[in-house]
C-alpha positions as CSV (number, residue, x, y, z in Angstrom):
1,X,37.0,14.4,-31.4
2,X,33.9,15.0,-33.9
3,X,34.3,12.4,-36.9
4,X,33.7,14.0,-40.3
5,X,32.2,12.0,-43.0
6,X,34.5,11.7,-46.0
7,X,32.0,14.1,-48.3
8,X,32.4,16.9,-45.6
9,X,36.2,16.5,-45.7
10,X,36.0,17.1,-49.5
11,X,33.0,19.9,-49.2
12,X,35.8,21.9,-47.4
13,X,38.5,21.3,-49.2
14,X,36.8,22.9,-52.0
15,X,34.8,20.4,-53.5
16,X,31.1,21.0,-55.1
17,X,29.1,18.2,-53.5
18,X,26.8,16.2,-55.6
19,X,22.8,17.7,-55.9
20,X,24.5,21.0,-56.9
21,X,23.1,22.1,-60.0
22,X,27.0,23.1,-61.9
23,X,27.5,19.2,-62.1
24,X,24.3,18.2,-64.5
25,X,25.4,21.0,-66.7
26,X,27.6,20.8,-69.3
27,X,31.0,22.1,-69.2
28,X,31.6,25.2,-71.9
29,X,34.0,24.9,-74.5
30,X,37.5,26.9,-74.8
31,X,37.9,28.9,-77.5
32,X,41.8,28.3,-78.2
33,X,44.2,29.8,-78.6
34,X,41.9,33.1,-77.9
35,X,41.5,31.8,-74.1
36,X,44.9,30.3,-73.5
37,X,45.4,32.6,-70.5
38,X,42.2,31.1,-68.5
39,X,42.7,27.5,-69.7
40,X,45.9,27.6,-68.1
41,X,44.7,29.3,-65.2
42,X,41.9,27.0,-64.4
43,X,44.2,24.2,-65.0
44,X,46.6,25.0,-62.3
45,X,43.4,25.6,-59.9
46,X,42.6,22.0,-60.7
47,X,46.2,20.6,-59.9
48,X,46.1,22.9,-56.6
49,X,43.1,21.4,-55.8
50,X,44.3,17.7,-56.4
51,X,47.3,18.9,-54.7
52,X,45.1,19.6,-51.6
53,X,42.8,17.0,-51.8
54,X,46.1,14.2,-52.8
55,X,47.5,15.9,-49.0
56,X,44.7,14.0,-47.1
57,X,43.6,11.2,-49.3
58,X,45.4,8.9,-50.7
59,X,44.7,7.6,-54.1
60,X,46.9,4.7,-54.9
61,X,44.7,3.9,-58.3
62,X,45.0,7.5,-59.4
63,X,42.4,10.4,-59.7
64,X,41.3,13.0,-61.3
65,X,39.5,16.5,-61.1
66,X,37.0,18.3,-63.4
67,X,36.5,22.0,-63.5
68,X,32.8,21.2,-62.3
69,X,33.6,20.1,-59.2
70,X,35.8,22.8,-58.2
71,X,32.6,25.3,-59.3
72,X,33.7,26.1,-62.6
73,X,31.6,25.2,-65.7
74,X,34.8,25.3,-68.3
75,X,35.4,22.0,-70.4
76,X,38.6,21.3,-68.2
77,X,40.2,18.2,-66.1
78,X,43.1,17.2,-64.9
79,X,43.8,13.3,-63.8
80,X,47.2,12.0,-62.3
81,X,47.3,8.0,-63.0
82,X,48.5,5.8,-60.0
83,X,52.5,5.9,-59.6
84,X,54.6,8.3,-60.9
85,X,53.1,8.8,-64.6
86,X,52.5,11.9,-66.2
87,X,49.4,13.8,-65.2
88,X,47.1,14.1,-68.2
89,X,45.5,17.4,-68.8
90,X,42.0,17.8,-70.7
91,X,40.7,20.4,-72.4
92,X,37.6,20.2,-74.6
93,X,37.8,16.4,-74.8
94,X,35.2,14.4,-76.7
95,X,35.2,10.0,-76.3
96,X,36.0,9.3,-79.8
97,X,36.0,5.8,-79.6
98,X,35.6,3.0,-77.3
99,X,36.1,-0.4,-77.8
100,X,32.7,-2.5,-76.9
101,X,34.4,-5.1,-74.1
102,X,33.9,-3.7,-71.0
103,X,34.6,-3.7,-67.0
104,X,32.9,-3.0,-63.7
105,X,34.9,-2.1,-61.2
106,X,34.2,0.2,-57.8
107,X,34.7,4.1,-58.7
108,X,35.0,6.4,-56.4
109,X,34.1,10.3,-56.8
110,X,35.5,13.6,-55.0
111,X,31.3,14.4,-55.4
112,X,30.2,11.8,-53.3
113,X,33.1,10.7,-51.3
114,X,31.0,8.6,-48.6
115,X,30.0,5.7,-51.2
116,X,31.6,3.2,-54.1
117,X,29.9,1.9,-56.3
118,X,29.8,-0.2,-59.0
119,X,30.7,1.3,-62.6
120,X,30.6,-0.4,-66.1
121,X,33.3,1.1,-68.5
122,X,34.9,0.4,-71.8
123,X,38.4,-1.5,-71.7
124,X,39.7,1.3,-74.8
125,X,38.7,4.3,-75.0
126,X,40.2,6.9,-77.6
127,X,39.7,10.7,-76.3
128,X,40.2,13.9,-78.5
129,X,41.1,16.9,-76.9
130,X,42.7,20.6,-78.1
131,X,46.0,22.0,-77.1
132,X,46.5,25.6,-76.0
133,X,47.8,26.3,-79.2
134,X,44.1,25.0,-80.5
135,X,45.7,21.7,-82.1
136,X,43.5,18.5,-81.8
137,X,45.6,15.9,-80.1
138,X,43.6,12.1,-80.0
139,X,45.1,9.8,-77.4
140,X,44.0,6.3,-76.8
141,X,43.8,4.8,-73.1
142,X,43.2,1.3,-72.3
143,X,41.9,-0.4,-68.4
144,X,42.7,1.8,-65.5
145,X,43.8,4.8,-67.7
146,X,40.4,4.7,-70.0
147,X,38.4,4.5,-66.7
148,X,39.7,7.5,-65.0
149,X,39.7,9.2,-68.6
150,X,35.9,8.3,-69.5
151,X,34.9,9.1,-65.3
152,X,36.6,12.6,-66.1
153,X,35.0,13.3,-70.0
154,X,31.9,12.3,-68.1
155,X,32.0,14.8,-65.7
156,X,32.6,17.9,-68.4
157,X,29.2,16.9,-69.9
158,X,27.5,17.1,-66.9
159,X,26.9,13.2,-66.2
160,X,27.5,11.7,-62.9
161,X,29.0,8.1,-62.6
162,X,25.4,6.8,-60.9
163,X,24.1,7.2,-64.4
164,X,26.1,4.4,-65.5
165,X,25.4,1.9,-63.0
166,X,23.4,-0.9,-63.6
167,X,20.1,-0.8,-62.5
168,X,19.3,-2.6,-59.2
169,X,23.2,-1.8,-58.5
170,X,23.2,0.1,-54.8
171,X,26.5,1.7,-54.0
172,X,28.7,0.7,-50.7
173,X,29.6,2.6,-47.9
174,X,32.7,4.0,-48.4
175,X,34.3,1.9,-45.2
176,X,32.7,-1.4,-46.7
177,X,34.6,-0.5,-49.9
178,X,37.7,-0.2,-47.8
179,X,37.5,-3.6,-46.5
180,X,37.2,-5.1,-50.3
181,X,40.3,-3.8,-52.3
182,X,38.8,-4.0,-55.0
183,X,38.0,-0.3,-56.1
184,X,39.3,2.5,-58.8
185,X,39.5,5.8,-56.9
186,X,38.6,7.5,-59.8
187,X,37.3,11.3,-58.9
């Protein structure tokens, strides 16, 4: 039996694979209500995808998808937080506000599946992002919640998490991080 490395496992589920050039780019803007129709459409690709990405990974600290990684540059992501919350859907969000204590913690990303790796974050964060009916609606998130959120925002302005590592900071191999426990699988 051939053993395929995590990032293959996510290349063929669908996943754009980090050094493709649709990730540095920044995600463009709904115009809503005008594009309701494709908002909602590439929001259900995005929970298909989680759905068959969620079928064989599990990701007990939640995770979450951006349009970019599925190969579509539309200001869109959708995260599903660790039990049985709500998912959160975001469309054109903007970081707001974030509070100034932070947290490193091990992320993980659908992008490059094979490695963890260290990630400072703010604790708060407060996150603005338009309705299909075109209504702002600003909602603040706070530990686990801001980190996916922020990993996600990230994403839709074309920034990878290894930008916001700390410099001499070398990620782990993904079955180090396995042993340790101590990681956010945020996508």
């Amino acid at each position: 039996m051939i053993d395929v490395r995590p990032s293959q496992q996510m290349r063929d589920l669908g996943v754009v694979q980090h050094g493709a050039s649709i990730l540095a780019q920044p995600a463009r803007a709904f115009a809503l209500p005008a594009e309701r129709d494709e908002a909602e459409r590439i929001t259900d690709e995005l929970f298909a995808a989680m759905e068959r990405i969620g079928q064989v990974h599990p990701f007990a600290k939640g995770m979450g998808i951006a349009a970019l990684q599925i190969g579509i540059g539309r200001a869109a992501a959708v995260i599903q937080p660790p039990g049985d919350g709500p998912s959160v859907i975001l469309l054109n969000p903007k970081i707001t506000d974030r509070s100034s204590e932070m947290d490193e913690q091990y992320e993980g990303c659908l992008t490059f599946f094979d490695v963890r790796r260290l990630v400072p974050r703010p604790l708060k964060i407060t996150v603005e992002t338009t309705s299909l009916a075109s209504e702002a609606v600003t909602t603040v998130y706070e530990r686990g919640l801001a980190r996916l959120n922020h990993h996600e925002v990230d994403h839709l302005d074309g920034l990878l998490y290894n930008a916001r590592m700390r410099t001499g900071v070398e990620p782990i191999p993904v079955e180090e991080y396995r042993q340790t426990g101590r990681a956010w699988a945020y996508e």
